[in-house]
C-alpha positions as a Markdown table, in Angstrom:
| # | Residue | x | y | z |
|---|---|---|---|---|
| 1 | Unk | 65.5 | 221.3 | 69.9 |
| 2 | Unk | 63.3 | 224.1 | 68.5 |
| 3 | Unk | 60.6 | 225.7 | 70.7 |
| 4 | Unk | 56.8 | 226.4 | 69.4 |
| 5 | Unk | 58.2 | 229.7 | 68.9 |
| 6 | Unk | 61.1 | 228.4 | 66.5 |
| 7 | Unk | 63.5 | 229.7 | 69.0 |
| 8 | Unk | 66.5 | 227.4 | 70.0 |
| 9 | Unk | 65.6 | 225.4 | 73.3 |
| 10 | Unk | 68.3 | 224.4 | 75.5 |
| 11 | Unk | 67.8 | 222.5 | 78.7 |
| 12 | Unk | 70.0 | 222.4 | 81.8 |
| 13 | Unk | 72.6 | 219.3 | 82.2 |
| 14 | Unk | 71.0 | 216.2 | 83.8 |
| 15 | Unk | 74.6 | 214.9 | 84.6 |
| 16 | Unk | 76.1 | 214.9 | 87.8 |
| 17 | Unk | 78.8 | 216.8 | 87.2 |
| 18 | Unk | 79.8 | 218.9 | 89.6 |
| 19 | Unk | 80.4 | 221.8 | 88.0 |
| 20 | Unk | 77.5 | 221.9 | 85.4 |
| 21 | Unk | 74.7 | 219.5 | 86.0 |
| 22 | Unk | 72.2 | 218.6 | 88.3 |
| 23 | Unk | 74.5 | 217.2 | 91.5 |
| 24 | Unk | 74.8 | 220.4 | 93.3 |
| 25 | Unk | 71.4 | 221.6 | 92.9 |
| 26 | Unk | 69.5 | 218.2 | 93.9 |
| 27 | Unk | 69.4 | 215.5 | 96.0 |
| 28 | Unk | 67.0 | 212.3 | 95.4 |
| 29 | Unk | 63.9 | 213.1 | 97.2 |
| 30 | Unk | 63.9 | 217.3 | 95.9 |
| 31 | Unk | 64.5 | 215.6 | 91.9 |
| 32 | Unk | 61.7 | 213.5 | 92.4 |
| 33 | Unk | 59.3 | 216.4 | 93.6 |
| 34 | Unk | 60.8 | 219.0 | 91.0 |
| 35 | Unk | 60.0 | 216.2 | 87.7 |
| 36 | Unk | 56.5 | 215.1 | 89.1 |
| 37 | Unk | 55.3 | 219.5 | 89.6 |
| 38 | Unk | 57.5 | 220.6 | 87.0 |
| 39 | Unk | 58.4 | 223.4 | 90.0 |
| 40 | Unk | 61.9 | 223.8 | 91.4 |
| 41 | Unk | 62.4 | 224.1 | 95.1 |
| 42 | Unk | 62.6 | 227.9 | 94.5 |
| 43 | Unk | 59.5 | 228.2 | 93.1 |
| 44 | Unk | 60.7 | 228.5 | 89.2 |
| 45 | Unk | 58.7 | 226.5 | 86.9 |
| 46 | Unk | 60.7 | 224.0 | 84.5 |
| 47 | Unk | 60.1 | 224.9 | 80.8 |
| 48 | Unk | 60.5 | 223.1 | 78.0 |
| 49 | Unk | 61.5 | 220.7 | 76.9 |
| 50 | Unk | 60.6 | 219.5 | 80.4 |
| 51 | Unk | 57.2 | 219.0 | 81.4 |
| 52 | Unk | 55.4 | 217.8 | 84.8 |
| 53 | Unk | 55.7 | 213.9 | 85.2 |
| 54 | Unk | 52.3 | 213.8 | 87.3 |
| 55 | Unk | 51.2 | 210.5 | 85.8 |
| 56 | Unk | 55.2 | 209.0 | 87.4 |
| 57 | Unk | 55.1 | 206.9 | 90.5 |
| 58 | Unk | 57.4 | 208.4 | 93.0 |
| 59 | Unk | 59.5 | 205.0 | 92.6 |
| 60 | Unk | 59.5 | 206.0 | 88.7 |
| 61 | Unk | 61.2 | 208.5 | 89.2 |
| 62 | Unk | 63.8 | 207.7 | 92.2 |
| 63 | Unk | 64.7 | 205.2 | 89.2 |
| 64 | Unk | 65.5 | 207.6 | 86.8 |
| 65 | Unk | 67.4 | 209.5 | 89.6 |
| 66 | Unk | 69.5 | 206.1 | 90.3 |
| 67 | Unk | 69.9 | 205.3 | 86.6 |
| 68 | Unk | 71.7 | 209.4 | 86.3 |
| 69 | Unk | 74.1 | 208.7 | 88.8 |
| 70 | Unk | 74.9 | 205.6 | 87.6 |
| 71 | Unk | 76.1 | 207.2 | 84.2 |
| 72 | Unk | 79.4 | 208.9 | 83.5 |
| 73 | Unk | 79.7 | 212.6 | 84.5 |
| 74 | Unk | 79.9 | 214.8 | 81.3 |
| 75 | Unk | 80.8 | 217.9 | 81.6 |
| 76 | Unk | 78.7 | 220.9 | 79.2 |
| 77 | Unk | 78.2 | 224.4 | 80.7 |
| 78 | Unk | 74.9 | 225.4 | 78.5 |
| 79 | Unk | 75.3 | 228.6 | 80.0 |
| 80 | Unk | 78.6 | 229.6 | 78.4 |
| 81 | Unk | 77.1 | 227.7 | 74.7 |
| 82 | Unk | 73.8 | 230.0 | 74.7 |
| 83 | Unk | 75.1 | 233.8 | 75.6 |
| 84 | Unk | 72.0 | 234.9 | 73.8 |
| 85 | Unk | 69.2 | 232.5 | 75.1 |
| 86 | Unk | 67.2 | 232.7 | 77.7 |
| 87 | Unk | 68.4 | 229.9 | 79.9 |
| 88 | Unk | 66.0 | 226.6 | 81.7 |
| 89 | Unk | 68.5 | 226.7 | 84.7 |
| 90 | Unk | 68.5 | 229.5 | 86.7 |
């Protein structure tokens, strides 16, 4: 995906893997507060291609949470892909 400033966008893992997605960093009720804001439980602001889900129901979203875990792991460090981007996950 391509930012408004042309500049490759890259966006963290929504997988549970262990190693690289989202399993360590959330558990159900923090992933439904952090999609709804757009602001991670340290205070950083999601950027794009992720935007605030304010218009969500809270139930909305727990389903989305249950759907992820309910799909195979897959394992993609962005971080090691993008050297030269600044990265969504911090």
């Amino acid at each position: 995906m391509v930012g408004e400033d042309g500049n490759k966008v890259t966006a963290q893992n929504l997988m549970f893997d262990e190693q690289t997605g989202i399993a360590k960093k959330y558990s159900r009720e923090p992933f439904i507060k952090t999609v709804k804001t757009g602001v991670r439980s340290d205070g950083s602001i999601l950027k794009l291609p992720m935007e605030p889900k304010m218009v969500l129901s809270d139930r909305e979203v727990g389903a989305i949470y249950d759907y992820l875990k309910t799909v195979p792991k897959i394992h993609n460090d962005i971080a090691q892909k993008t050297t030269a981007l600044h990265l969504v996950n911090k």
